[in-house]
C-alpha positions as CSV (number, residue, x, y, z in Angstrom):
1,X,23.9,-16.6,18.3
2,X,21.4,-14.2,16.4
3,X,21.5,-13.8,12.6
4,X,19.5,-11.5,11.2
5,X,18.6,-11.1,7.7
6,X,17.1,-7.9,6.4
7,X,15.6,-8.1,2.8
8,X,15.3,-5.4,0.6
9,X,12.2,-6.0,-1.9
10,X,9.2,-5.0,-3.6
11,X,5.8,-6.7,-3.0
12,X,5.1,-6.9,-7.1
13,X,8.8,-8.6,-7.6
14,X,8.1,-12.4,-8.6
15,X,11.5,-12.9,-7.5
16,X,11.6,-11.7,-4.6
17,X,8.8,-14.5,-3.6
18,X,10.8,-17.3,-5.2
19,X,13.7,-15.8,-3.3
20,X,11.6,-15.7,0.1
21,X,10.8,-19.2,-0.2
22,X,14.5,-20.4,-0.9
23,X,15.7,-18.1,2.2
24,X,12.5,-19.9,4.6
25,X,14.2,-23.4,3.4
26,X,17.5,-21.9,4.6
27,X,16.3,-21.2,7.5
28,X,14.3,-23.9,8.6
29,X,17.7,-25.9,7.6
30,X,19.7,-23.3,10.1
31,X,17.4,-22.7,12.9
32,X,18.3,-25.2,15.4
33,X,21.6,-24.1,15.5
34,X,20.9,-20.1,15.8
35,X,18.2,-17.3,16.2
36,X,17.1,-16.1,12.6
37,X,15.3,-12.8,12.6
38,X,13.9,-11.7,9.1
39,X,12.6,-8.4,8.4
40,X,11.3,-6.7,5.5
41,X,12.4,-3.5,3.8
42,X,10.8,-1.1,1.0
43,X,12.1,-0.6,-2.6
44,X,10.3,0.5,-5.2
45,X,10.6,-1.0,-8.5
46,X,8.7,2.1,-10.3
47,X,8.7,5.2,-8.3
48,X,7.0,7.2,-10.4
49,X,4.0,4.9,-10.8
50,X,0.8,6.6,-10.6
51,X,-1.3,6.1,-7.3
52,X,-3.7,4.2,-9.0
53,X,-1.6,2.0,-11.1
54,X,-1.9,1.6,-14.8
55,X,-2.7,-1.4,-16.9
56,X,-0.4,-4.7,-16.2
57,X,-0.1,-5.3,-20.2
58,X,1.0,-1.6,-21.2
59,X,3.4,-1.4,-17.9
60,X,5.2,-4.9,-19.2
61,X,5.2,-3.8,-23.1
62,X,6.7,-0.5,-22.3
63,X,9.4,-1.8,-19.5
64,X,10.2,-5.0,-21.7
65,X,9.2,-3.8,-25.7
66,X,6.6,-6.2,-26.3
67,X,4.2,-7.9,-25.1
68,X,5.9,-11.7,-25.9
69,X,8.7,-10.7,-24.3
70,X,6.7,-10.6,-21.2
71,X,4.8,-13.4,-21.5
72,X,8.5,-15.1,-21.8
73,X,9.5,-13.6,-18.7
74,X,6.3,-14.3,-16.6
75,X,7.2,-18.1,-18.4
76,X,10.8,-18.5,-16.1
77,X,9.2,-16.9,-13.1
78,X,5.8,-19.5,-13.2
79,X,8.7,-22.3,-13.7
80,X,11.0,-20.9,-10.7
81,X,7.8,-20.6,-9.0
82,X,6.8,-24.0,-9.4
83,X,9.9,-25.7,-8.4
84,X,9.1,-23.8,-4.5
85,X,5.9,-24.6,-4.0
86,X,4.2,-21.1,-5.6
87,X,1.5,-20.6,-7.9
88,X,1.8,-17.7,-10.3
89,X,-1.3,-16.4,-11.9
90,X,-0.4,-13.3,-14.1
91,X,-3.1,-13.7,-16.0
92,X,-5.4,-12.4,-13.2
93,X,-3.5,-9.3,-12.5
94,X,-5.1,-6.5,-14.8
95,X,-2.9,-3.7,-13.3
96,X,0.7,-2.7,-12.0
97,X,-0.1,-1.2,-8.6
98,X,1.8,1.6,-7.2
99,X,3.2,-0.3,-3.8
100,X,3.8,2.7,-1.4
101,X,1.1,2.1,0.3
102,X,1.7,-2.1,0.6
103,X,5.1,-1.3,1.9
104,X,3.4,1.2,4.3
105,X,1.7,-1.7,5.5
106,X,4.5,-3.5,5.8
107,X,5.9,-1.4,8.2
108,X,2.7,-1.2,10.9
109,X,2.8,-4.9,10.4
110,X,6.6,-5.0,11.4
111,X,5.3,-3.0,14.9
112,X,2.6,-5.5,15.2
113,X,4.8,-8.9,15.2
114,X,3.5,-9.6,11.5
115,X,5.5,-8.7,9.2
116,X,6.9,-11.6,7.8
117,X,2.6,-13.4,7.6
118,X,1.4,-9.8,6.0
119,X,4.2,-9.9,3.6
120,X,3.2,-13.2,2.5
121,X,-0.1,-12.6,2.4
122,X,0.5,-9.6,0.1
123,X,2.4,-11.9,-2.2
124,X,-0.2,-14.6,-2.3
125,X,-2.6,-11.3,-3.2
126,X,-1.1,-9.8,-6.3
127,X,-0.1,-13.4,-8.3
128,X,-1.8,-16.1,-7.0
129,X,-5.2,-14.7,-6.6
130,X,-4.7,-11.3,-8.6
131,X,-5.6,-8.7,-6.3
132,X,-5.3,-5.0,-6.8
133,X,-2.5,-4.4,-3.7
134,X,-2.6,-0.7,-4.7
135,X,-6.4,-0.5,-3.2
136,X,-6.6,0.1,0.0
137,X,-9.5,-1.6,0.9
138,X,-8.0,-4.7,-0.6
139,X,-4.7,-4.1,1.3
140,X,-6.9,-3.3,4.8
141,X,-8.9,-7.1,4.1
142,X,-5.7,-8.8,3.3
143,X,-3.2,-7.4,6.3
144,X,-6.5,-7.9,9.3
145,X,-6.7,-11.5,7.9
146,X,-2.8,-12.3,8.8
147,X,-2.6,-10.6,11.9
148,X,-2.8,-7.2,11.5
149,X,-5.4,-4.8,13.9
150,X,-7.8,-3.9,11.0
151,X,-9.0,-0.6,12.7
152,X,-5.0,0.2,13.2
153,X,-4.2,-0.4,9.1
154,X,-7.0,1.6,8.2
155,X,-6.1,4.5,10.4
156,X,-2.1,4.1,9.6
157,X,-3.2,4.2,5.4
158,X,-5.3,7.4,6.1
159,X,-2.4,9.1,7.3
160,X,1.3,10.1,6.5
161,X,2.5,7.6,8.8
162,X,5.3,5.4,6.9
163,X,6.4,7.3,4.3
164,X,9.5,8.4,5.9
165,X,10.5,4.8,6.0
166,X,10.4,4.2,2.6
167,X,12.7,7.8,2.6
168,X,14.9,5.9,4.9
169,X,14.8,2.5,3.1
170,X,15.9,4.3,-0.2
171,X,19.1,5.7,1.8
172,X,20.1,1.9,3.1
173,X,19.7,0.5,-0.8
174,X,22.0,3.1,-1.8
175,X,24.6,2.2,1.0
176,X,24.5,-1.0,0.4
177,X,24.4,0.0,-4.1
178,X,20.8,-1.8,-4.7
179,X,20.2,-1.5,-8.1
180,X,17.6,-4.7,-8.1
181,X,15.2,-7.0,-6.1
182,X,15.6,-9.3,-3.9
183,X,18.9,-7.7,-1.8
184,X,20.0,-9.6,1.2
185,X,21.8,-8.2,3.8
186,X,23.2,-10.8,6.4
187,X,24.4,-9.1,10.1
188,X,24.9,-6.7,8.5
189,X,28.0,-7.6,6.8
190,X,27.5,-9.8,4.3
191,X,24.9,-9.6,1.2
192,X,23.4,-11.0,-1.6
193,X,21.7,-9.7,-4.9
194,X,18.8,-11.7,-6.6
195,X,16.8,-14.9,-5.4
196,X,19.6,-16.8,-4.6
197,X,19.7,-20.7,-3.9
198,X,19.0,-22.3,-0.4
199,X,22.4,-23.4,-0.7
200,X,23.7,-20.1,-1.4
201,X,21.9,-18.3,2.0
202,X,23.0,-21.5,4.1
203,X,26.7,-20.6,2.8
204,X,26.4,-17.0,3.6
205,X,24.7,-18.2,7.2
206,X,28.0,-20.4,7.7
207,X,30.3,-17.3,7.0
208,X,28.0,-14.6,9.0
209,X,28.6,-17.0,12.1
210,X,31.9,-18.1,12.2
């Protein structure tokens, strides 16, 4: 039997990494038994965000008040992180990139067999090595190393191509009331909010397939 999981996320979500890794231990625990397909949709954490970002400190002092209160938060992520096997570096990231364009990626790399290694890659990017994911050339570099045709990104992110997806994404979060990053969505029946536990998507797997 298939079961596929669709996951709602945004590429500059720290949980929704931790919560990618507990669903790949999920699956590698399920897989025998059935067909898992995974595929990646686009929500924007900050749709207004300028196309070329803005500074990574004033973003997190005006979303969480201060700048402590940050450096608190990006404390239980690196700790979360840890505990799977990821390596969060916020202190390379200098800005908060608009992501339309990374989630425009996304989508050519869904078309291409990718998605799920340019996804990662993206992650890996933006905090573990601190790459701007709002640049296009960075984005182009990252996607044709993990798969992805480099001529084929580059012509997709000088186009329109992709933003009516993210239209279309926006319409399935509010179907399925998305108010937050990670959102699983299992056959289509059955969902999740946050980076749930391994256990938690192995449960979920029981109940989508019995």
């Amino acid at each position: 039997m298939k079961l596929t999981v669709d996951v709602v996320s945004d590429v500059i979500c720290p949980w929704c990494y931790i919560g990618k890794r507990r669903l790949e231990k999920a699956i590698a625990a399920f897989d025998g038994q059935h067909d898992v397909q995974v595929r990646w949709h686009p929500f924007q954490l900050n749709p207004t965000m300028p196309k070329e970002g803005i500074s990574r400190r004033d973003y997190r002092r005006r979303k969480f008040g201060s700048w402590e209160r940050s450096l608190e938060l990006d404390a239980q992520a690196i700790a979360a992180g840890e505990s799977e096997g990821i390596q969060f570096a916020f202190d390379k990231s200098e800005r908060t990139p608009n992501t339309v364009d990374a989630h425009r990626l996304i989508w050519l790399a869904d078309q291409h067999g990718c998605q799920d290694a340019v996804v990662e890659a993206l992650f890996r990017a933006y905090f573990t090595d601190g790459k701007d994911i709002g640049n296009q050339q960075t984005l182009i570099e990252v996607a044709s190393e993990y798969g992805l045709n480099r001529q084929a990104a580059e012509a997709m992110l000088n186009s329109d191509d992709g933003i009516e997806v993210i239209a279309q994404a926006g319409e399935r979060s509010q179907r399925h009331q998305v108010d937050g990053v990670p959102f699983f969505i299992i056959n289509n029946a059955i969902t999740l909010a946050g980076a749930q536990a391994t256990e938690t998507f192995l449960d979920a797997f029981e109940q989508a397939t019995t």
